[in-house]
mmJSON file of the N, C-alpha and C atoms, coordinates in Angstrom:
{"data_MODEL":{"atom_site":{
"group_PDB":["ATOM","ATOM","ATOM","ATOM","ATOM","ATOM","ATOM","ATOM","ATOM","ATOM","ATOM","ATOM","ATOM","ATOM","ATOM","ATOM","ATOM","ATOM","ATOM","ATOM","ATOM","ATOM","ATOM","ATOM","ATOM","ATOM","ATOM","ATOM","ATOM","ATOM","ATOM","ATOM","ATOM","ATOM","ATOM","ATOM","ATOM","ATOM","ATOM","ATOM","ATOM","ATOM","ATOM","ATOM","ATOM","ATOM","ATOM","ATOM","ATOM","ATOM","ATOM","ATOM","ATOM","ATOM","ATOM","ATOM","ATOM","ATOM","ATOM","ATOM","ATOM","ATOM","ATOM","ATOM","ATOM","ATOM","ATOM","ATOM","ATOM","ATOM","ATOM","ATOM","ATOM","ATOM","ATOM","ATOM","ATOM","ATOM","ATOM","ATOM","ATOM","ATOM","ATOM","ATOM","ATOM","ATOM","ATOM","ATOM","ATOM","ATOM","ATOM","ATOM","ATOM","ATOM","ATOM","ATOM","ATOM","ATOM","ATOM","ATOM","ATOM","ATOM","ATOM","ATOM","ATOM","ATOM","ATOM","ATOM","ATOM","ATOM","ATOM","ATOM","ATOM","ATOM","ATOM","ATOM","ATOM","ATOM","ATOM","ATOM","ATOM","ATOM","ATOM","ATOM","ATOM","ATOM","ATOM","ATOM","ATOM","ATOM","ATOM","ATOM","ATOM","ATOM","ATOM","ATOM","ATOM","ATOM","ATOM","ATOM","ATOM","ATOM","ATOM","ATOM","ATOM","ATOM","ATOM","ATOM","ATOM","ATOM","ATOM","ATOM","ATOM","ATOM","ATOM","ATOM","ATOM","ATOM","ATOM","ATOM","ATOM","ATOM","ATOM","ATOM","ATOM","ATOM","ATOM","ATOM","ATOM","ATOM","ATOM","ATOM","ATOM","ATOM","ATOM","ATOM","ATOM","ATOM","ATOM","ATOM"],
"id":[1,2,3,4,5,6,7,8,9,10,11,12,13,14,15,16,17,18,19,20,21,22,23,24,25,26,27,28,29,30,31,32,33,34,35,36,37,38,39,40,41,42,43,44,45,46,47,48,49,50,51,52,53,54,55,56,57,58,59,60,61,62,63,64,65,66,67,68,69,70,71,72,73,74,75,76,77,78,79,80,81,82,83,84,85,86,87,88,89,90,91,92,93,94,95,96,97,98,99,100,101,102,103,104,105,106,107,108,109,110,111,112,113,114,115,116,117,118,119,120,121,122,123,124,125,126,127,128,129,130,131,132,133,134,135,136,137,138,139,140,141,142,143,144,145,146,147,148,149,150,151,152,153,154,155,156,157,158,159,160,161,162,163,164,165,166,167,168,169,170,171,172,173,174,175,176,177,178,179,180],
"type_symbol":["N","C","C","N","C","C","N","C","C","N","C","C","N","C","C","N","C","C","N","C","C","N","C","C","N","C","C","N","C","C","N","C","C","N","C","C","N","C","C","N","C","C","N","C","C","N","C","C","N","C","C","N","C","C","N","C","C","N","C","C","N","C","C","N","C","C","N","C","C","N","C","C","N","C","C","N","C","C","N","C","C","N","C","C","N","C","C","N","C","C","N","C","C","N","C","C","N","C","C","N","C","C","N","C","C","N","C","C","N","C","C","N","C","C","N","C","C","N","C","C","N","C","C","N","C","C","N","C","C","N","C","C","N","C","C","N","C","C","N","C","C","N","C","C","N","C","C","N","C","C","N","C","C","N","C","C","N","C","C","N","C","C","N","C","C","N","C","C","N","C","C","N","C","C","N","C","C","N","C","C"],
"label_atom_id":["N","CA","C","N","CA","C","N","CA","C","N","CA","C","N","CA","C","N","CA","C","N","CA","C","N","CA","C","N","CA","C","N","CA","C","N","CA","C","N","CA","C","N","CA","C","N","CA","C","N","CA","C","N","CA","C","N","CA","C","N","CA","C","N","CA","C","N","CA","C","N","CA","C","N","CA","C","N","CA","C","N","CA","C","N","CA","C","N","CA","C","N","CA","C","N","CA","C","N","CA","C","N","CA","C","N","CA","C","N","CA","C","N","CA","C","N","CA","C","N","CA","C","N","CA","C","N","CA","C","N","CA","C","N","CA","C","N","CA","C","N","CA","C","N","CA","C","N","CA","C","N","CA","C","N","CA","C","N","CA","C","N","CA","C","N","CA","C","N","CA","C","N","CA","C","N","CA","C","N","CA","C","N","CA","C","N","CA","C","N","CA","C","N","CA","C","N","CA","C","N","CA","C","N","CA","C","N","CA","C"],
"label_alt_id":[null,null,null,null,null,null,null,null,null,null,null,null,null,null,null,null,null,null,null,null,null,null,null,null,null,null,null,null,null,null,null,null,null,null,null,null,null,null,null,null,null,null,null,null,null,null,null,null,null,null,null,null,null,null,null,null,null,null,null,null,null,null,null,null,null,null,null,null,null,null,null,null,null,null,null,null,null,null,null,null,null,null,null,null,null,null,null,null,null,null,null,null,null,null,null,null,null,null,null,null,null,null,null,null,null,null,null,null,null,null,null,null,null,null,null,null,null,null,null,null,null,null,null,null,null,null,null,null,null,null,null,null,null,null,null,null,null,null,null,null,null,null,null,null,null,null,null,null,null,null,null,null,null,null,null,null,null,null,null,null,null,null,null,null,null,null,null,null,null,null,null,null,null,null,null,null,null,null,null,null],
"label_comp_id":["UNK","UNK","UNK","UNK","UNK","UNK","UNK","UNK","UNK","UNK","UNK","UNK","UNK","UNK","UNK","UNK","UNK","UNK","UNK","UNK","UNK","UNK","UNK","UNK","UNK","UNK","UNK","UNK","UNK","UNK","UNK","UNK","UNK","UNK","UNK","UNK","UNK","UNK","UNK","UNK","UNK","UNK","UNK","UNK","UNK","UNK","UNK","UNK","UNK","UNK","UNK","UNK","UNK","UNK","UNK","UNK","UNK","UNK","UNK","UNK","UNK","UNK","UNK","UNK","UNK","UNK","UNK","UNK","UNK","UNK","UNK","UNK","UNK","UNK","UNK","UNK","UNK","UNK","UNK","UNK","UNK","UNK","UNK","UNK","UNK","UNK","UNK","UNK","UNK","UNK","UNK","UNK","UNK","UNK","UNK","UNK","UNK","UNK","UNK","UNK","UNK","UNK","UNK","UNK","UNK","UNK","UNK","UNK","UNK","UNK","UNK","UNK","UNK","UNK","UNK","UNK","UNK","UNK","UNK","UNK","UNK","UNK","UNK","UNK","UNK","UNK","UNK","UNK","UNK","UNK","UNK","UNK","UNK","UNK","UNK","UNK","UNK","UNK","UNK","UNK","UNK","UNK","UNK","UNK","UNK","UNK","UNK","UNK","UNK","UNK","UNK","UNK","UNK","UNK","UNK","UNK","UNK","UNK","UNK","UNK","UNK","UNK","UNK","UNK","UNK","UNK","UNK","UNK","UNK","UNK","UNK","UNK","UNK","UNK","UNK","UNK","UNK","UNK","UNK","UNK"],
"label_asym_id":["A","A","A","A","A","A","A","A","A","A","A","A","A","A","A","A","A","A","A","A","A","A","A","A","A","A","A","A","A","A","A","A","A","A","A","A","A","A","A","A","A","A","A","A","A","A","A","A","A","A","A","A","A","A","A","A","A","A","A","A","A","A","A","A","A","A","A","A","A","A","A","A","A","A","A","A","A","A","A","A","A","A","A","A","A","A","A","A","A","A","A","A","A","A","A","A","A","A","A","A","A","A","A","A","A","A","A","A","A","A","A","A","A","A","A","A","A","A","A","A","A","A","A","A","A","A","A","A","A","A","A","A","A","A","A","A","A","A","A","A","A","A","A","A","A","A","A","A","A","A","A","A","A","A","A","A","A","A","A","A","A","A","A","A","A","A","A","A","A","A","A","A","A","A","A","A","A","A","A","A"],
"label_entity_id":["1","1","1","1","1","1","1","1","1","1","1","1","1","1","1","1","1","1","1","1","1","1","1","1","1","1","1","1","1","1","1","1","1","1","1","1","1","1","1","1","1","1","1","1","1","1","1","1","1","1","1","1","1","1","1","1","1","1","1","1","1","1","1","1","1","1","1","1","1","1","1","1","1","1","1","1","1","1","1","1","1","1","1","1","1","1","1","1","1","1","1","1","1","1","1","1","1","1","1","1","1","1","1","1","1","1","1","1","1","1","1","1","1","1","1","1","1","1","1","1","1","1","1","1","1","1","1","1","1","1","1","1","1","1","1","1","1","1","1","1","1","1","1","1","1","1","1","1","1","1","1","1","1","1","1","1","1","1","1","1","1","1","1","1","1","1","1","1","1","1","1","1","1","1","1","1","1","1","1","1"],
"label_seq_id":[1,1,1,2,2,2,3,3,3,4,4,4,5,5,5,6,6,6,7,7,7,8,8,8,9,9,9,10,10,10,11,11,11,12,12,12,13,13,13,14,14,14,15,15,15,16,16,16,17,17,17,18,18,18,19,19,19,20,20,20,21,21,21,22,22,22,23,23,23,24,24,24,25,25,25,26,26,26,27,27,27,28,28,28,29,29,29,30,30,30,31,31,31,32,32,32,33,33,33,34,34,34,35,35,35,36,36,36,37,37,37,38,38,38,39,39,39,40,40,40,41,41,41,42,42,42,43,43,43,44,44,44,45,45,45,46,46,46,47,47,47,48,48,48,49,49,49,50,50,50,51,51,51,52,52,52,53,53,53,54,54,54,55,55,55,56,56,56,57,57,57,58,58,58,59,59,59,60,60,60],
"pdbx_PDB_ins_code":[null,null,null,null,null,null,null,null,null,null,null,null,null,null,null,null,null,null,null,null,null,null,null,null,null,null,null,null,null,null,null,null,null,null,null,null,null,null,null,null,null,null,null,null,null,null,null,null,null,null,null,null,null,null,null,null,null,null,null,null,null,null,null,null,null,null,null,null,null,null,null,null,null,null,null,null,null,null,null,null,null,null,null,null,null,null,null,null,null,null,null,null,null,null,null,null,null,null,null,null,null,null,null,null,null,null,null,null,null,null,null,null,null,null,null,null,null,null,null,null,null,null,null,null,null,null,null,null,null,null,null,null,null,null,null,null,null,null,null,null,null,null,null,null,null,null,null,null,null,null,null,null,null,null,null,null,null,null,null,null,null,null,null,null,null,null,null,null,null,null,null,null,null,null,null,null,null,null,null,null],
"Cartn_x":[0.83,0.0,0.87,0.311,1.101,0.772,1.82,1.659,0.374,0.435,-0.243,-2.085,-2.607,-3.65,-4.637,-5.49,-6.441,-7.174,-7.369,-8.316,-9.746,-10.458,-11.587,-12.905,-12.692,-13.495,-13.247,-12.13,-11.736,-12.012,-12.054,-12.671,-13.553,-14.704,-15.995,-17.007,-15.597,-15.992,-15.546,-14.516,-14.675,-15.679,-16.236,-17.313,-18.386,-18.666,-19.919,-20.019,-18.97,-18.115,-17.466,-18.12,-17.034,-16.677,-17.59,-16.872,-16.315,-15.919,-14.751,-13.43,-13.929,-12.76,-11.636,-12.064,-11.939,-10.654,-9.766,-9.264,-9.92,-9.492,-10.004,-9.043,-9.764,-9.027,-8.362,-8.893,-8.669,-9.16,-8.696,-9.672,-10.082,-11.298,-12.392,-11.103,-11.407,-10.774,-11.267,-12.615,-13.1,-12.648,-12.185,-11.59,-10.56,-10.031,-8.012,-7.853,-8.755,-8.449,-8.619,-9.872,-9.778,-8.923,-8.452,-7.185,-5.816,-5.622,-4.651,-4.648,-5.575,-5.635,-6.572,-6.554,-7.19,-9.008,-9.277,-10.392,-11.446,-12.969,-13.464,-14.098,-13.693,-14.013,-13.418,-14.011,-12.907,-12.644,-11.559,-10.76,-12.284,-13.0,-13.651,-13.164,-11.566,-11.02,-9.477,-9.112,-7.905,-6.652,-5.802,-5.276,-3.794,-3.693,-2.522,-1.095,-0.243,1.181,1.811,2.076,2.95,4.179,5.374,6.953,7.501,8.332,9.106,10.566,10.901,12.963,13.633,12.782,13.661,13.02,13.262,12.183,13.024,13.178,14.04,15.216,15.174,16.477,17.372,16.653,17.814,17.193,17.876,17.518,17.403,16.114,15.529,15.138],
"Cartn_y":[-1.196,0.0,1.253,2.197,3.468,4.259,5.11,6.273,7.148,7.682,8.294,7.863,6.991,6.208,6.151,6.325,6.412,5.145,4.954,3.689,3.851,3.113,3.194,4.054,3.083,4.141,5.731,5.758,7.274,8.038,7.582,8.314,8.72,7.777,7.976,8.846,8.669,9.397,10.91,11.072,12.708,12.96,12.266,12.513,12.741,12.315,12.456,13.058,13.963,14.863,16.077,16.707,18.001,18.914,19.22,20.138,19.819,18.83,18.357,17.398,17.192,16.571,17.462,18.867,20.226,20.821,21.72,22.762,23.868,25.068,26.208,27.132,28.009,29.044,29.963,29.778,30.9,30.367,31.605,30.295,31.492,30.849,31.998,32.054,33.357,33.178,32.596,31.545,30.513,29.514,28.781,27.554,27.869,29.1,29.41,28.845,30.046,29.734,28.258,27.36,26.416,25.01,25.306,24.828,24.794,26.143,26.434,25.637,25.15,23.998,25.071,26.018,26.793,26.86,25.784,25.774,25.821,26.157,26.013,24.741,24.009,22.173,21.419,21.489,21.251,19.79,19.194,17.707,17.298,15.922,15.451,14.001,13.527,12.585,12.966,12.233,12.543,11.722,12.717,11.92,11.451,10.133,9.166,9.872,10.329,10.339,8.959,8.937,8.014,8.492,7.899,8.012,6.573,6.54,5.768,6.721,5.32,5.133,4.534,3.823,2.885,2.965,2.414,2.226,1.702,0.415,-0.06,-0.651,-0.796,-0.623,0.497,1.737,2.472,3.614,3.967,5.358,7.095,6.82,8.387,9.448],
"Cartn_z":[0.0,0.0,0.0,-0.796,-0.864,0.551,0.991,2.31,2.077,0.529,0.196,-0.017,0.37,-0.1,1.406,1.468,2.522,2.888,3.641,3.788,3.36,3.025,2.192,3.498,4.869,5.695,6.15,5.969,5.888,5.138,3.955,2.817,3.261,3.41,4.195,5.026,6.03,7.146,6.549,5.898,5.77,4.365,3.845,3.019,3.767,4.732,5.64,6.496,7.069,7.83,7.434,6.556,5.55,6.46,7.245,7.942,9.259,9.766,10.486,9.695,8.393,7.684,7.135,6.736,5.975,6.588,6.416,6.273,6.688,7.375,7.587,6.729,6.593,5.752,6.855,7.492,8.642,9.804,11.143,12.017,13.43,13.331,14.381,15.558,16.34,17.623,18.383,18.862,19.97,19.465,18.12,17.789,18.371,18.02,17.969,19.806,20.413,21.645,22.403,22.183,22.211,21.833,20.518,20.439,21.134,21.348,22.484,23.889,24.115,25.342,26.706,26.764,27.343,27.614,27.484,27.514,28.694,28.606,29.646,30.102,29.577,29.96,30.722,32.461,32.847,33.191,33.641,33.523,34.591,34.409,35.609,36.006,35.591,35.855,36.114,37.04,36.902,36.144,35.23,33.862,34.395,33.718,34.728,33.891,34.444,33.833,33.671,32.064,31.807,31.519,31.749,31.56,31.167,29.913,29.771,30.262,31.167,30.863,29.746,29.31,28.224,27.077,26.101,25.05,24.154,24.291,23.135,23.445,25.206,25.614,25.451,25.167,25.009,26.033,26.617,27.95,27.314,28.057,27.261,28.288],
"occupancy":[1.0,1.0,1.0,1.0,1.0,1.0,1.0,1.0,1.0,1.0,1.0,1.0,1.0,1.0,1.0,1.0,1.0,1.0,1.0,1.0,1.0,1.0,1.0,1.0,1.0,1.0,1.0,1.0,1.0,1.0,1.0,1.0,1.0,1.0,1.0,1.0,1.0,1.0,1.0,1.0,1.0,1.0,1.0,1.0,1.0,1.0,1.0,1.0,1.0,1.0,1.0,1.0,1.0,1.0,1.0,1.0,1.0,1.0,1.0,1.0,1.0,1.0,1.0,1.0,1.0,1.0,1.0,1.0,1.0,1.0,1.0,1.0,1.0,1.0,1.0,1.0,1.0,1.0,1.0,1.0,1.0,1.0,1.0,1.0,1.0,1.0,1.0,1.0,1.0,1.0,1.0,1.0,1.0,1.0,1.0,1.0,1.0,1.0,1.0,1.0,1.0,1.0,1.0,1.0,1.0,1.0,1.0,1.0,1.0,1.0,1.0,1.0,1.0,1.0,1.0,1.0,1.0,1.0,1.0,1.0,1.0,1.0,1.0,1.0,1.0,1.0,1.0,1.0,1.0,1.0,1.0,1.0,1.0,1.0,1.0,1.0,1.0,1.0,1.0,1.0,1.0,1.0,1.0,1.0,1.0,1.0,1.0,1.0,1.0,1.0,1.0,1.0,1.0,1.0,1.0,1.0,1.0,1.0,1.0,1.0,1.0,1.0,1.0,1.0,1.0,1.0,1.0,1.0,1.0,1.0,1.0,1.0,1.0,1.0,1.0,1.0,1.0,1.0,1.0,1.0],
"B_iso_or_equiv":[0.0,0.0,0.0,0.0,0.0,0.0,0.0,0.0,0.0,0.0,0.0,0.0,0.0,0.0,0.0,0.0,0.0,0.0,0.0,0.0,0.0,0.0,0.0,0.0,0.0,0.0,0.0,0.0,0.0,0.0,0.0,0.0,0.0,0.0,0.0,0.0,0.0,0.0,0.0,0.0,0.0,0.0,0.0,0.0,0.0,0.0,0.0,0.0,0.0,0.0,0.0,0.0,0.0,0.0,0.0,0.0,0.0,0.0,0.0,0.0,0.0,0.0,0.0,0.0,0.0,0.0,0.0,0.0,0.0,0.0,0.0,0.0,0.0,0.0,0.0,0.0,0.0,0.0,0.0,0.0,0.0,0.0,0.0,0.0,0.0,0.0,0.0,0.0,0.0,0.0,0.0,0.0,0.0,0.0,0.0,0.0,0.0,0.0,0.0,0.0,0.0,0.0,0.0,0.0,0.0,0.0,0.0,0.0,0.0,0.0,0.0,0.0,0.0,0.0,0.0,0.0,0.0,0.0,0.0,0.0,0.0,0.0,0.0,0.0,0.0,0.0,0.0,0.0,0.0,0.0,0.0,0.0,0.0,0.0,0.0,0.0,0.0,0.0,0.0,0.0,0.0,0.0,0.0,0.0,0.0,0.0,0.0,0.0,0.0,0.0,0.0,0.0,0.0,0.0,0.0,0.0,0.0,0.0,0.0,0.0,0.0,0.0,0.0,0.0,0.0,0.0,0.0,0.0,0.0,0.0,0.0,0.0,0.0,0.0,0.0,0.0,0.0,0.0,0.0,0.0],
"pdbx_formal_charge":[null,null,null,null,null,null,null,null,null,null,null,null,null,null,null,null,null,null,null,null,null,null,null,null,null,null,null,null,null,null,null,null,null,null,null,null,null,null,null,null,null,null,null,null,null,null,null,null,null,null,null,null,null,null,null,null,null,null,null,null,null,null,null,null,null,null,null,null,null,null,null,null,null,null,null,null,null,null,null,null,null,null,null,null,null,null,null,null,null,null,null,null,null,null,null,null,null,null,null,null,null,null,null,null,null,null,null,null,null,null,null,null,null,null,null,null,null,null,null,null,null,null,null,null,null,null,null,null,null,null,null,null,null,null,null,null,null,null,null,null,null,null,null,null,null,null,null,null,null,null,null,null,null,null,null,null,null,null,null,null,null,null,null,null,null,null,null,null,null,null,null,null,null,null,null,null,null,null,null,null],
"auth_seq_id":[1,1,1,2,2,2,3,3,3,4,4,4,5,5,5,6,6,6,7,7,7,8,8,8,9,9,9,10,10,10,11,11,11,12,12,12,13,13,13,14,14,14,15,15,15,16,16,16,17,17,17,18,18,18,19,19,19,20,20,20,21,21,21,22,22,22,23,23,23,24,24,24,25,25,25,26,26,26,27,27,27,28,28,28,29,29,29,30,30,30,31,31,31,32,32,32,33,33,33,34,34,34,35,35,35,36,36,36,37,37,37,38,38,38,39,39,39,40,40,40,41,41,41,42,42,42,43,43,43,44,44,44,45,45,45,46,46,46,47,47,47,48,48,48,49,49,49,50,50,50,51,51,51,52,52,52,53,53,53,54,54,54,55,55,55,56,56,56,57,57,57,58,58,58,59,59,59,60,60,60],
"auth_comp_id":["UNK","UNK","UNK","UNK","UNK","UNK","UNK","UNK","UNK","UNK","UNK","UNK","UNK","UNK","UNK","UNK","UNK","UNK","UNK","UNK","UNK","UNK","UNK","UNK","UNK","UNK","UNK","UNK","UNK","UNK","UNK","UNK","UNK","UNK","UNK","UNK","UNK","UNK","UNK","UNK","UNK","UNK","UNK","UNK","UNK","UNK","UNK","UNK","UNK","UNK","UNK","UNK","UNK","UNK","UNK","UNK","UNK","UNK","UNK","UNK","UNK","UNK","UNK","UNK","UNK","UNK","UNK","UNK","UNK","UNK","UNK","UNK","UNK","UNK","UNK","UNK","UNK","UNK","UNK","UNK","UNK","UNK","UNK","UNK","UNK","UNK","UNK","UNK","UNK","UNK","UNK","UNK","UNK","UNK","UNK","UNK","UNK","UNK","UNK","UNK","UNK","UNK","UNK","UNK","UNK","UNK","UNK","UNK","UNK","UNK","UNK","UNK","UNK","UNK","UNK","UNK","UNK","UNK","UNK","UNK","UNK","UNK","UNK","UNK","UNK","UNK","UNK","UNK","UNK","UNK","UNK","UNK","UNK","UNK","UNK","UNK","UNK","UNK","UNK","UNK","UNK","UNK","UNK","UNK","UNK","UNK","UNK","UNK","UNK","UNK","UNK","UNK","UNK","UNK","UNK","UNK","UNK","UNK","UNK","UNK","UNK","UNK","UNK","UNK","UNK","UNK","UNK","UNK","UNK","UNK","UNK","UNK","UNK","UNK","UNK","UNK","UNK","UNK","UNK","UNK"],
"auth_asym_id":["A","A","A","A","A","A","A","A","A","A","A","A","A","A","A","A","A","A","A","A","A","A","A","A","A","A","A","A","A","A","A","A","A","A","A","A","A","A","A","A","A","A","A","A","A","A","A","A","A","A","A","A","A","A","A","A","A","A","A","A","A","A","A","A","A","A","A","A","A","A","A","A","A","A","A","A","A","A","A","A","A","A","A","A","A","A","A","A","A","A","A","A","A","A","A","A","A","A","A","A","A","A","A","A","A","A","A","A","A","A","A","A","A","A","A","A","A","A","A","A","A","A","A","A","A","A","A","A","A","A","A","A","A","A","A","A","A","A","A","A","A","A","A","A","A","A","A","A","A","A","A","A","A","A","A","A","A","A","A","A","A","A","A","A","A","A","A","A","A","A","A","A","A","A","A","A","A","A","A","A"],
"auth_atom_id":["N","CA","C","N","CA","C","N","CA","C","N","CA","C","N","CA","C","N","CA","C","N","CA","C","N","CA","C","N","CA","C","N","CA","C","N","CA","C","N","CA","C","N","CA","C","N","CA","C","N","CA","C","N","CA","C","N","CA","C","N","CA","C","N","CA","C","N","CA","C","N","CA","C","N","CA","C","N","CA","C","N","CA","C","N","CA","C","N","CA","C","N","CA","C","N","CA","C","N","CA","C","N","CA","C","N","CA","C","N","CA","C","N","CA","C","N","CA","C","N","CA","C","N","CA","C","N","CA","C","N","CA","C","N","CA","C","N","CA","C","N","CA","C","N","CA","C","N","CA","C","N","CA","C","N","CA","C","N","CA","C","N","CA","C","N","CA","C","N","CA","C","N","CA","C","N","CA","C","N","CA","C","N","CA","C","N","CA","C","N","CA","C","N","CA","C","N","CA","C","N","CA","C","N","CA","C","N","CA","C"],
"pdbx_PDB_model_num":[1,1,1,1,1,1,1,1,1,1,1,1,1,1,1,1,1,1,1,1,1,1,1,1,1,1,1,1,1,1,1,1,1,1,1,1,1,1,1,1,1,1,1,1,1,1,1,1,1,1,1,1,1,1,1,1,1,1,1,1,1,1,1,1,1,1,1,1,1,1,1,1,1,1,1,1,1,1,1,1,1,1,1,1,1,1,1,1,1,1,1,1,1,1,1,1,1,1,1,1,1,1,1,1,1,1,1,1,1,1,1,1,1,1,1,1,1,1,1,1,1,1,1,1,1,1,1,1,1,1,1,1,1,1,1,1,1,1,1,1,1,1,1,1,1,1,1,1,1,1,1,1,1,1,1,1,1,1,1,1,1,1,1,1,1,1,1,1,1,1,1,1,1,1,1,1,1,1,1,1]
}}}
């Protein structure tokens, strides 16, 4: 399979999805800011830190 080649449900899903599959030309400032991680949604779990030492045997 080529890098370049999509899987057939992907296709799909951004056919049925245009405007979350899409490109912005530009981008509102409530996406921008939301993107930025700044959001008002706040965590209602608490998220586990993972750390590797190794990975491969090799120390990172």
């Amino acid at each position: 399979d080529a890098d370049d080649t999509l899987d057939p449900w992907v296709v799909q899903w951004m056919a049925d999805n245009p405007l979350r599959a899409g490109v912005f030309d530009t981008l509102d400032p409530a996406i921008l800011e939301l993107a930025r991680g700044d959001n008002p949604f706040p965590v209602t779990r608490e998220i586990a830190r993972v750390t590797d030492d190794e990975v491969g045997g090799v120390p990172v």
